[in-house]
C-alpha positions as CSV (number, residue, x, y, z in Angstrom):
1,X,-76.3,-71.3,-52.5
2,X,-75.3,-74.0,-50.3
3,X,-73.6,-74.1,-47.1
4,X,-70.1,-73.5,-46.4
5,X,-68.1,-76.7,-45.4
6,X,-67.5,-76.1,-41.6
7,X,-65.1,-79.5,-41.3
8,X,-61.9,-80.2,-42.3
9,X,-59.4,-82.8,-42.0
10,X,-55.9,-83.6,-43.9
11,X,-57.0,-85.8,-46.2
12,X,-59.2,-83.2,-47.5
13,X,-56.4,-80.0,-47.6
14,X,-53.0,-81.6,-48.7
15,X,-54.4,-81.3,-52.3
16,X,-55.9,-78.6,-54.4
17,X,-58.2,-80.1,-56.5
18,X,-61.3,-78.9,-58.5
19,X,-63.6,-80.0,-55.8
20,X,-66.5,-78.7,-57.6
21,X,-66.3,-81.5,-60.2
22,X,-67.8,-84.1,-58.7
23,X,-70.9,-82.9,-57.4
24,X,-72.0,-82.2,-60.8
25,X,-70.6,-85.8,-62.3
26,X,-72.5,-87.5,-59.3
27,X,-75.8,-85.4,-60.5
28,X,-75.1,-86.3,-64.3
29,X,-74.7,-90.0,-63.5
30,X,-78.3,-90.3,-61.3
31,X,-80.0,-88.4,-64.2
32,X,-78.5,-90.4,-67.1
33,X,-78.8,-93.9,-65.4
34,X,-82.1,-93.0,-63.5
35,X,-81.4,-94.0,-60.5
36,X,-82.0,-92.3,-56.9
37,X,-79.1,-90.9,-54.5
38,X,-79.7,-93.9,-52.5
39,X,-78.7,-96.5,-55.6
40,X,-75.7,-94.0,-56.0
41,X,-74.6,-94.2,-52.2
42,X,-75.1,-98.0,-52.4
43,X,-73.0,-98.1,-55.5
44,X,-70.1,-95.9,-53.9
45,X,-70.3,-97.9,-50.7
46,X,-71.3,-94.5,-48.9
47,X,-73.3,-92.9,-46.7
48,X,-77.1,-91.5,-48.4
49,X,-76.4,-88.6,-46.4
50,X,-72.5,-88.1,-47.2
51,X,-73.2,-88.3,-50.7
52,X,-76.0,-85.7,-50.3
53,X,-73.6,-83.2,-48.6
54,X,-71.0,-83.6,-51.7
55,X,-73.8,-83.1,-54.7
56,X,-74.7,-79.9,-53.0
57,X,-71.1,-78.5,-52.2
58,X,-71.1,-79.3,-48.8
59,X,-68.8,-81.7,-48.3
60,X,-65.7,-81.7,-50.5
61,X,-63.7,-84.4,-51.9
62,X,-59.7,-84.2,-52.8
63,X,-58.5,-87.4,-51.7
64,X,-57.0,-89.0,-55.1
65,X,-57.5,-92.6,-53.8
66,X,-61.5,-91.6,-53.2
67,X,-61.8,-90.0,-56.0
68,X,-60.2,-93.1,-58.0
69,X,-62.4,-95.5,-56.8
70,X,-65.3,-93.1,-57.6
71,X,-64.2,-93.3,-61.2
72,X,-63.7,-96.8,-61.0
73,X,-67.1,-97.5,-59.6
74,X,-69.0,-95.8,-62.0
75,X,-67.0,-96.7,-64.9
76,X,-65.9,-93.1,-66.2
77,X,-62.5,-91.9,-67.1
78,X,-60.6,-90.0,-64.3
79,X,-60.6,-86.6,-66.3
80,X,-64.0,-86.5,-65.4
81,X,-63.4,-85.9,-61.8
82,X,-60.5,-83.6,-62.5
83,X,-57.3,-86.0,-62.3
84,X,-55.0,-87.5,-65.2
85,X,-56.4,-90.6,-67.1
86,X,-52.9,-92.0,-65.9
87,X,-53.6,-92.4,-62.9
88,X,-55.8,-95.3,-63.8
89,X,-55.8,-98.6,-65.8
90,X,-58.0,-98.2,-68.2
91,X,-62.2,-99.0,-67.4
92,X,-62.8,-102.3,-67.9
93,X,-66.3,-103.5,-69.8
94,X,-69.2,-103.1,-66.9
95,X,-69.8,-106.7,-65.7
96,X,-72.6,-109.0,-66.7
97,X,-71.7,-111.2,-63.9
98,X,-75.4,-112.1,-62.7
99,X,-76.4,-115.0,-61.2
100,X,-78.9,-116.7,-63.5
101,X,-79.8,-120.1,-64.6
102,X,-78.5,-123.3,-63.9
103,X,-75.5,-122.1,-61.6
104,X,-73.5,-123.4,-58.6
105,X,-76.4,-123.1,-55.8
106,X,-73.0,-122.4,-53.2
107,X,-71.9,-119.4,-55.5
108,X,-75.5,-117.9,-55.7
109,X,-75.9,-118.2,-52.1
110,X,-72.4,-116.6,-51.0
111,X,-72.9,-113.7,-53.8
112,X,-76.4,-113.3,-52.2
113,X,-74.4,-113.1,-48.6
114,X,-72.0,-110.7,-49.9
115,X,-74.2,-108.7,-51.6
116,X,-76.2,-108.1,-48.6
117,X,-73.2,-107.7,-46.3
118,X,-72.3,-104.6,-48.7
119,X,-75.6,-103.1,-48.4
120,X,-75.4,-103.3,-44.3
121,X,-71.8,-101.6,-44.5
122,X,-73.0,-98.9,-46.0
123,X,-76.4,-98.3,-45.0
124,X,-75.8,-98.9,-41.2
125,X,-76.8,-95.5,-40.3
126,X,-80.3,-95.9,-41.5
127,X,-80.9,-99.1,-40.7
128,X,-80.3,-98.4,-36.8
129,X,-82.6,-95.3,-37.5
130,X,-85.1,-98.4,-38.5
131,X,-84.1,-100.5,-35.9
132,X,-84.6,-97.9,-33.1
133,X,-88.5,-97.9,-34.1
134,X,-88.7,-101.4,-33.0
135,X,-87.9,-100.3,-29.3
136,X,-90.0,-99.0,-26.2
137,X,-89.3,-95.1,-26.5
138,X,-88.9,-95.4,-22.4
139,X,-85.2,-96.9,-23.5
140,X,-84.3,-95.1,-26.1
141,X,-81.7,-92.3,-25.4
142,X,-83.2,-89.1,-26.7
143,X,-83.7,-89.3,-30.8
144,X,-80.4,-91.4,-31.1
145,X,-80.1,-94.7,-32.3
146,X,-79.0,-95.9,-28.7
147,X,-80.4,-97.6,-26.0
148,X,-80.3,-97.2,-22.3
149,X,-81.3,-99.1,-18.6
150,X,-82.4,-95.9,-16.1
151,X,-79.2,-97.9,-14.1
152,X,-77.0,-97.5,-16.8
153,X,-77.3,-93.7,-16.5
154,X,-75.9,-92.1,-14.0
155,X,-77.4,-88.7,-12.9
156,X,-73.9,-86.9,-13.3
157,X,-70.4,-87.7,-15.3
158,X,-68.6,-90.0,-12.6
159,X,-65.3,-89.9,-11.8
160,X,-63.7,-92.8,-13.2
161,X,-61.9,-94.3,-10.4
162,X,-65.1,-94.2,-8.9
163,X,-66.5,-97.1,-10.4
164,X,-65.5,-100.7,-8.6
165,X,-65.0,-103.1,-10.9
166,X,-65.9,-107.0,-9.9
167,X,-64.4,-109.8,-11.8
168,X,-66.7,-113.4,-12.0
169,X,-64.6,-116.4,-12.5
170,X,-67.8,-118.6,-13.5
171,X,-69.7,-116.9,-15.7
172,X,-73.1,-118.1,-16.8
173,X,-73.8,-119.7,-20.2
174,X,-75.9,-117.9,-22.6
175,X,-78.5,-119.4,-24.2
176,X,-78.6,-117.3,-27.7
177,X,-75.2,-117.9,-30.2
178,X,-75.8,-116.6,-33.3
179,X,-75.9,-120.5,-34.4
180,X,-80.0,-121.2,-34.1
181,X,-82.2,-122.1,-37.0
182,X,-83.3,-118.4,-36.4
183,X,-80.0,-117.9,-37.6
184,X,-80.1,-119.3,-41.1
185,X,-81.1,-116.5,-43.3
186,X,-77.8,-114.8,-42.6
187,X,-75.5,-118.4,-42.8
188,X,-74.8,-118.8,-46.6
189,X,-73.9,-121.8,-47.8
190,X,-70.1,-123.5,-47.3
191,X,-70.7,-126.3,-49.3
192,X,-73.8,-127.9,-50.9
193,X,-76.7,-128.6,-48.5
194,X,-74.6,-126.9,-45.5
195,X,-74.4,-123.9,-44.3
196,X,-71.6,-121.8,-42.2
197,X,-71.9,-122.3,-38.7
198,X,-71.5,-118.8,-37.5
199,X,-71.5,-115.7,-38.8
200,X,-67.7,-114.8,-38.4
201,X,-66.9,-118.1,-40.5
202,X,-68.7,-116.2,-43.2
203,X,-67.0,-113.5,-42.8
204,X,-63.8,-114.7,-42.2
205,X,-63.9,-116.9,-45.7
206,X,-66.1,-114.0,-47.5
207,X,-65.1,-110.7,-46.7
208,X,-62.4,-111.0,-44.7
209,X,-61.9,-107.6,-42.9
210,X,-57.8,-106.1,-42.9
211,X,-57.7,-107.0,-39.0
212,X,-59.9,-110.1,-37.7
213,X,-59.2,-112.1,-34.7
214,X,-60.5,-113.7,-31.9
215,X,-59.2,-112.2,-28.9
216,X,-59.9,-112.5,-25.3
217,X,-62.5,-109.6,-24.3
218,X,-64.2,-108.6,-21.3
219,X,-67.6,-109.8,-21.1
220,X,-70.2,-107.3,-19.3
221,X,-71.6,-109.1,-16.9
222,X,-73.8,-106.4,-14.4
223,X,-73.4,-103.0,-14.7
224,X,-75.1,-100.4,-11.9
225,X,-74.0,-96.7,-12.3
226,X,-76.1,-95.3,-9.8
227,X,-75.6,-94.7,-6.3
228,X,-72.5,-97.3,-5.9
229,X,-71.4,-97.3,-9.0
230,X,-70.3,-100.5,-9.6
231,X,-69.3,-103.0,-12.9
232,X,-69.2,-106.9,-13.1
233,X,-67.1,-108.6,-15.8
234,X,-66.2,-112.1,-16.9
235,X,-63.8,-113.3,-19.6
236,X,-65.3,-114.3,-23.3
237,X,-64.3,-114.3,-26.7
238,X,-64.5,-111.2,-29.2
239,X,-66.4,-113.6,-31.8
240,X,-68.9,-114.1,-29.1
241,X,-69.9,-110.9,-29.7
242,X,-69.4,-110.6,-33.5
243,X,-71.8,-114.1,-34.2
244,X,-75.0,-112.8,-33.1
245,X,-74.0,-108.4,-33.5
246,X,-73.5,-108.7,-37.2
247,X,-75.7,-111.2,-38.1
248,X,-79.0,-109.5,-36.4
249,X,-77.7,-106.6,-38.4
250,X,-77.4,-108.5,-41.8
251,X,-80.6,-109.9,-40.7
252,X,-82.6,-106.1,-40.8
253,X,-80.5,-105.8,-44.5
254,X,-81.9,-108.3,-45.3
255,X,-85.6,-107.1,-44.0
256,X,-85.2,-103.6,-45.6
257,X,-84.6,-104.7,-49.3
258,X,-88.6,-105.3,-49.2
259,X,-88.5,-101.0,-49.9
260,X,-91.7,-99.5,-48.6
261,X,-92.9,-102.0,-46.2
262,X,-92.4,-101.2,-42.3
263,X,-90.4,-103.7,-40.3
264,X,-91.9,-105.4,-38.2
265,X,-91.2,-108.7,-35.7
266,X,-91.8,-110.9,-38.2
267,X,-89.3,-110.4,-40.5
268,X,-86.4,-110.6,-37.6
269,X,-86.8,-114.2,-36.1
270,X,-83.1,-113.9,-34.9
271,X,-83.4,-110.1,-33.2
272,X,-87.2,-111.7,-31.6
273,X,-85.1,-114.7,-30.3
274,X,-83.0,-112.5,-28.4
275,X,-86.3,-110.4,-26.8
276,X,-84.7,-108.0,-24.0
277,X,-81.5,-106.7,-25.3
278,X,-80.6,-105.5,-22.1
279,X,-80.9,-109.8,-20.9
280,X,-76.9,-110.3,-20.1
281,X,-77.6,-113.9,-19.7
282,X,-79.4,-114.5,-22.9
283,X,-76.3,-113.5,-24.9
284,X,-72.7,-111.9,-24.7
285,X,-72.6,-108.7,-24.1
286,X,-68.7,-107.4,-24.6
287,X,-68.6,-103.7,-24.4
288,X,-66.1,-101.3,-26.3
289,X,-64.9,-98.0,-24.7
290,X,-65.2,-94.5,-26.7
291,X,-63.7,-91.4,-25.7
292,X,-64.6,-88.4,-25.8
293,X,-61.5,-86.1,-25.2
294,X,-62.1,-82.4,-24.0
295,X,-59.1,-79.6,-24.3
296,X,-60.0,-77.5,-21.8
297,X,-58.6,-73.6,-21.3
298,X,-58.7,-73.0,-17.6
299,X,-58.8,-69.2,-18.0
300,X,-61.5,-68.4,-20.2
301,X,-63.4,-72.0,-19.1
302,X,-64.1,-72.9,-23.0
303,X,-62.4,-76.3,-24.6
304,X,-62.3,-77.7,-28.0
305,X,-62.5,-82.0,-28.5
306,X,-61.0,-84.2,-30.8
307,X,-63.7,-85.8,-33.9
308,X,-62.4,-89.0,-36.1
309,X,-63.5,-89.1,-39.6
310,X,-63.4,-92.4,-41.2
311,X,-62.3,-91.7,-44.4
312,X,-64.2,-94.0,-47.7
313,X,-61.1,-94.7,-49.2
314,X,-59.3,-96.8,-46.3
315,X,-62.5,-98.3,-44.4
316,X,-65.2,-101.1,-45.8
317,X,-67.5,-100.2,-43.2
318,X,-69.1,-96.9,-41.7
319,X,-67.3,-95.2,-44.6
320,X,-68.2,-91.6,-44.6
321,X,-68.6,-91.4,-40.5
322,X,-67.7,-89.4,-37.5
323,X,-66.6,-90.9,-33.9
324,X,-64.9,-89.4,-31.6
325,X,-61.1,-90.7,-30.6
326,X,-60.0,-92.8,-29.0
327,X,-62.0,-96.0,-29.3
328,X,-61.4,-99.8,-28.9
329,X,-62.8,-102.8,-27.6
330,X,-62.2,-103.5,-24.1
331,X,-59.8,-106.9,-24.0
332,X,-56.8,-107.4,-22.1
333,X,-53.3,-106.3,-24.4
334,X,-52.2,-109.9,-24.7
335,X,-53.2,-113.4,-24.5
336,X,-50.9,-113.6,-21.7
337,X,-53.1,-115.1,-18.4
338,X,-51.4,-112.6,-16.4
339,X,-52.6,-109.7,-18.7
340,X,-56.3,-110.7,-18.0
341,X,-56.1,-108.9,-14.6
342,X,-53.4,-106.3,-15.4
343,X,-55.6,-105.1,-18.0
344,X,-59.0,-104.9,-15.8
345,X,-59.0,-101.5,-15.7
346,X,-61.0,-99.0,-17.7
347,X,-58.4,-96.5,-17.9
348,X,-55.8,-98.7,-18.6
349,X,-57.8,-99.9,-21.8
350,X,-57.8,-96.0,-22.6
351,X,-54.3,-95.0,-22.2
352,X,-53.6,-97.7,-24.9
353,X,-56.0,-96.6,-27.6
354,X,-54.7,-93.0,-27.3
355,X,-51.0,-94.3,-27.9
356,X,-52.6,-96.2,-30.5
357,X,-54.9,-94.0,-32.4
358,X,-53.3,-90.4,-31.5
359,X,-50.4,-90.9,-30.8
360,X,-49.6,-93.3,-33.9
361,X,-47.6,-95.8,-31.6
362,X,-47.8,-99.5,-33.0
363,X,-51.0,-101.4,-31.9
364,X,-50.9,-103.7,-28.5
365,X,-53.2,-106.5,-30.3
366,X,-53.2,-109.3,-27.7
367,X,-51.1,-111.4,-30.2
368,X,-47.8,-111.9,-28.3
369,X,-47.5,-112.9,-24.4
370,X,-45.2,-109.7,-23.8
371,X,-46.6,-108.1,-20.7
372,X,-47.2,-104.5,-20.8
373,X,-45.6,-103.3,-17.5
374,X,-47.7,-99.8,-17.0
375,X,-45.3,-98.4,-14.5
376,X,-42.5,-98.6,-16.8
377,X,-44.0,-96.9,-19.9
378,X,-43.1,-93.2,-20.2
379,X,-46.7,-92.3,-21.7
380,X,-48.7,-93.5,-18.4
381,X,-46.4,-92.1,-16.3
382,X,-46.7,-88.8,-17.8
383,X,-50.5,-89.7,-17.6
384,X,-50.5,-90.6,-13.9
385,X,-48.8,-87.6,-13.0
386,X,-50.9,-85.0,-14.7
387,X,-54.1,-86.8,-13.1
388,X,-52.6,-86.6,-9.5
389,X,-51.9,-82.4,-10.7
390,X,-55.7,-82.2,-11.6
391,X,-54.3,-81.5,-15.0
392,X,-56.3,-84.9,-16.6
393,X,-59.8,-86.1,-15.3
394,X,-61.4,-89.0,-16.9
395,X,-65.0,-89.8,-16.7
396,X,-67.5,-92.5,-17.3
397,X,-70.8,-91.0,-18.8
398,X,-72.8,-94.1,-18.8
399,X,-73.0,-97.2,-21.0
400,X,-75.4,-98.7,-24.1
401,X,-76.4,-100.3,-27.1
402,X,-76.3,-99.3,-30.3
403,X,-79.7,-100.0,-32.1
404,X,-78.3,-102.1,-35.3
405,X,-76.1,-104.2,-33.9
406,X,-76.9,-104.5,-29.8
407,X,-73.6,-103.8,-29.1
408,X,-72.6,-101.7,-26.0
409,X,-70.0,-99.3,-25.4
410,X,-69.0,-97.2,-22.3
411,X,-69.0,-93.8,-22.3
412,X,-66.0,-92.1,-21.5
413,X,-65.0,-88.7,-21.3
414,X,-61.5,-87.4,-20.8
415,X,-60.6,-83.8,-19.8
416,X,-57.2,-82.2,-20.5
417,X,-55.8,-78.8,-19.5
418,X,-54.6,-77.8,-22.8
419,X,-51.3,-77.5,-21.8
420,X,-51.2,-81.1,-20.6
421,X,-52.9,-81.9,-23.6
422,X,-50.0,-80.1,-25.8
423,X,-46.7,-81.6,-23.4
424,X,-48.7,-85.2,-23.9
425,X,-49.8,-85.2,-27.4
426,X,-47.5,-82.5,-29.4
427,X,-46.7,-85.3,-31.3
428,X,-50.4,-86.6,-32.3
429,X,-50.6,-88.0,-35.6
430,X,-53.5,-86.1,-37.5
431,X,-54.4,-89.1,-40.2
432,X,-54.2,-92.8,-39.4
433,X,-55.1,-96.3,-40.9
434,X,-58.6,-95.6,-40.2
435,X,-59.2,-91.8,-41.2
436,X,-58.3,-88.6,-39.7
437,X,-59.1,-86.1,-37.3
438,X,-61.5,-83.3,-37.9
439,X,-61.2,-79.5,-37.2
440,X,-63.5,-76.8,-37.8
441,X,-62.7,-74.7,-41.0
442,X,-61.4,-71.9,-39.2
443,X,-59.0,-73.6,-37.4
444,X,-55.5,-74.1,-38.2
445,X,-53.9,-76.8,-36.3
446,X,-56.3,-80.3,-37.0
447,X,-55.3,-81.7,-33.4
448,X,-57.0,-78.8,-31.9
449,X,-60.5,-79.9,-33.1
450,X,-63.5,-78.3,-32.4
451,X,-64.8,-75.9,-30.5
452,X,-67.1,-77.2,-27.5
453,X,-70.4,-75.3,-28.2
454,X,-74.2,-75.6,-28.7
455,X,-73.6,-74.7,-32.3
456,X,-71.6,-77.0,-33.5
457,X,-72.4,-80.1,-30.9
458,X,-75.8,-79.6,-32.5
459,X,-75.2,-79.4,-35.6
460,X,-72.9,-82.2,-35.4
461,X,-75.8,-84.4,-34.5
462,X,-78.4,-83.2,-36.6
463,X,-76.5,-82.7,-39.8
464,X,-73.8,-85.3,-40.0
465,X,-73.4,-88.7,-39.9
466,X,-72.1,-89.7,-36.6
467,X,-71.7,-93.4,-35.0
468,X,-74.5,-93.8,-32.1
469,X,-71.8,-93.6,-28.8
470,X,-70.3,-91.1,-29.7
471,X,-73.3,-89.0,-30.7
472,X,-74.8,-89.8,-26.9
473,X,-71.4,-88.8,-25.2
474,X,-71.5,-85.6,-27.1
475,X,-75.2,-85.1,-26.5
476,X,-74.2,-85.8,-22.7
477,X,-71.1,-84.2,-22.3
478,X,-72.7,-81.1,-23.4
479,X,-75.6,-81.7,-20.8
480,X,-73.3,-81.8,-18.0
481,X,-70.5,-79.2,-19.7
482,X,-70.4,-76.8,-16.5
483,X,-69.4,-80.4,-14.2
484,X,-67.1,-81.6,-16.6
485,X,-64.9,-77.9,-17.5
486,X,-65.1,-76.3,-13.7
C-alpha cells in the first residue's frame, strides 16, 4: 500500500482528476518499450526519483499542462491519462530524426550539445550526488551535495546586520574562464572547424532559457563568518559565473553517459583545471542568496516555513524540485552606477525577492536605470518597522557550493511572528512563473507551509528531491531551532 501524499500545492488541488491513471500508464510504457525508470525520467525531462514517487501513488499529478506534455512525450492519446483527446493536436509519427551518415558535422555537434544539455537538466540531482564523491569528506556538509570552508560556518545563526560587508574596487583577475582547451568538450561547434567561445554563447544560440542576461552581480571576494563576521565583494558579470558553472556540469553529463564506470579525474579536465573550489582567485565566485522563511507562534514557540516546488510543466531545469522561497542572485536592481552601492546590502537583495516571488510584484531585473529608493517603498518600510518591534529577524546561516555546478549561495534565514507574517504577506501569491508553494496535506491555507519539525524536515531531506542550499539551511535551521524561535 503506498504512502500517503503528505505535500500539496495549487497546481496539484484546483483540479479533480483521476490521479491514479498515470502511475499505471507510466508502468505500462517501461514494460512495453523495456526501458528502466531512469530512460522514462530522461524522456519526461524529470527527476528518477519524482517519477518514482508518481508510479507508486506517492506523488500525484493533476496539472493538465503536465499531463499534456506527458502524452505528448510518449506519443499516446490524452484519454489515456484521463483528459479529452481535444485537448491535443493529434500525435504526430515518432521521429527518425537521427544523426547518421554523411551529415552537416555543425548540426551533429550542436544536437550532440543539446542532447547532453537535456540530460544535465534533468539529472542534476544525481549527478551532484556523483560529484560530491570526488570531494575530501572533511568539506562536505553532512550527506548533502554541498560543500563548506570551517570559516564559512559559523558556530550559531548570525544576526544579519552583524556581518560587515567590504567592497574592493580592484578586484583580481582570475585565471580559469570557462574558455580553456579544457573547455572544449562542452563548446559545440558554431560554424565549421570553430567552436563557441563560451558556454553561455551556446546556450544563448541553443537553448535559450525564458530569462537570460548578463547583469552586473556581486562577486565573492573573501568571506570569514567566524569571530568578526565579515564579507568582501567586488563587481563581475553574471556570465562570469554561468561560463565555467554550467559547463563543468555539462562536462560530468557528459562523463556519466559511460553507465557503470566511476568517475574519476580523468574524465573532468575542466573541474581538475579549477583544483580548489574554494580558490576565489582562480575563478568567479558570484553567490546567490536563499531564504529560508520561519512563521513563528510566540505562544506555543512552534513555526511552520514556506517550500517552493518547481513545477515540470513551467521550468526546463530542476523540474520536479523543492527550494525554499525566496531566492535570487545577489546583483544590484539596475545597471544604474548608483545602484551598485545602494544595493550592497544582503537584506536589501532579500526584501526584493520576497516582493518578487511571494508577493507576486513585477521583477526589479537590472534592465532600466530607475533607482529603487528603499525609504520610499511601503513594503520595506513595513519591513524596517517590524524588525525594529522584534517582530522580523533575519539571519545568515553560512555560505557554500553546490557539488554540480560550484556555485555558492548564502544562507539566510528569516523569522516572522506570524502575525507580522499575515499584516506583510496576506496577499502572497501561492503559484508563480516558476512553481508554487507547498503545504503539508493537512493544512488548508498553502501560504502557511509546513510545520517546523524533525518529522517532516527529515523526511524532506531524505525522501524528496530538494536543491542542495536549501536542503543545508533546513538541515541547519533545525540544528539551531531553539536560537532561531526563542
Amino acid at each position: 500500500m503506498p504512502d500517503e501524499p503528505w505535500l500539496s500545492s495549487p497546481a496539484s488541488s484546483e483540479l479533480e482528476l483521476n490521479t491514479d491513471l498515470l502511475g499505471e500508464v507510466l508502468r505500462e510504457y517501461r514494460r512495453t518499450n523495456k526501458i528502466n525508470q531512469a530512460d522514462l525520467a530522461q524522456l519526461l525531462h524529470l527527476d528518477q526519483s519524482y517519477v518514482s514517487k508518481i508510479e507508486t501513488g506517492k506523488r500525484r499529478v493533476t496539472d493538465i499542462e503536465m499531463l499534456l506534455r506527458i502524452a505528448q512525450q510518449l506519443n499516446i492519446s490524452p484519454a489515456r491519462l484521463g483528459l479529452s483527446d481535444e485537448l491535443l493536436r493529434p500525435v504526430a509519427e515518432p521521429s527518425d530524426s537521427r544523426l547518421v551518415g554523411d551529415v552537416d558535422p555543425v548540426a551533429v555537434s550542436q544536437e550532440k550539445w543539446r542532447r547532453t544539455r537535456r540530460a544535465l537538466n534533468r539529472s542534476r540531482r544525481e549527478l551532484a550526488q556523483r560529484a560530491a564523491d570526488l570531494y575530501q569528506p572533511d568539506v562536505r556538509v553532512g550527506d548533502l551535495t554541498f560543500l563548506a570552508l570551517p570559516q564559512w560556518t559559523p558556530k550559531r545563526p548570525i544576526p544579519l546586520d552583524d556581518i560587515r560587508l567590504e567592497w574592493s574596487d580592484t578586484p583580481p583577475p582570475v585565471s580559469i574562464t570557462g574558455s580553456e582547451p579544457e573547455a572544449a568538450a562542452t563548446l559545440p561547434l558554431r560554424a565549421p572547424g570553430k567552436s563557441f567561445p563560451r558556454y553561455t554563447s551556446a546556450v544563448r544560440y541553443l537553448d535559450p532559457p525564458k530569462l537570460f542576461e548578463n547583469r552586473t552581480s556581486y562577486r565573492l571576494l573573501d568571506v570569514d563568518l567566524r569571530d568578526d563576521p565579515r564579507m568582501t565583494f567586488g563587481l563581475a558579470a553574471y556570465f562570469d559565473k554561468l561560463d565555467l558553472a554550467e559547463a563543468i556540469a555539462h562536462e560530468m553529463a557528459i562523463a556519466a553517459e559511460r553507465a557503470g564506470k566511476k568517475l574519476d579525474w580523468s574524465e573532468l579536465p575542466l573541474r581538475g583545471l579549477i583544483g580548489d573550489p574554494f580558490d576565489m582567485e582562480r575563478r568567479y565566485i558570484i553567490p546567490a542568496i536563499e531564504t529560508l522563511t520561519l512563521r513563528r507562534n510566540r505562544e506555543t514557540g512552534e513555526a511552520t516555513f514556506l517550500l517552493h516546488w518547481r513545477d515540470p510543466a513551467k521550468v526546463a531545469t530542476s523540474a520536479g524540485i523543492y527550494g525554499l522561497i525566496p531566492a535570487g542572485e545577489f546583483q544590484p536592481s539596475t545597471v544604474a552606477t548608483h545602484d551598485r552601492e545602494n544595493d550592497f546590502s544582503l537584506w536589501r537583495s532579500m526584501v526584493r525577492e520576497y516582493s518578487e516571488e511571494v508577493l507576486g510584484d513585477p521583477e526589479r531585473d537590472g534592465s532600466s536605470g530607475e533607482p529603487l529608493i528603499y525609504e520610499d517603498w511601503q513594503l520595506y518600510r513595513d519591513l524596517k518597522r517590524a524588525r525594529t518591534d522584534r517582530r522580523v529577524t533575519p539571519y545568515c546561516l553560512g555560505i557554500g557550493l553546490d557539488t554540480l555546478t560550484l556555485t555558492a549561495t548564502i544562507l539566510t534565514a528569516v523569522v516572522f511572528d506570524h502575525d507580522a507574517f499575515d499584516e506583510l504577506f496576506g496577499d502572497a501569491v501561492s503559484v508563480n512563473s516558476e512553481g508554487s508553494l507547498v503545504s503539508s496535506s493537512e493544512v488548508v491555507n498553502v501560504t502557511d507551509g509546513l510545520r517546523f519539525t524533525k518529522e517532516n524536515v527529515t523526511r524532506l531531506l531524505q525522501d524528496e528531491p530538494v536543491a542542495s542550499p536549501g536542503a543545508c539551511i533546513l538541515w541547519r535551521a533545525f540544528e539551531w531551532r531553539e536560537a532561531l524561535l526563542r
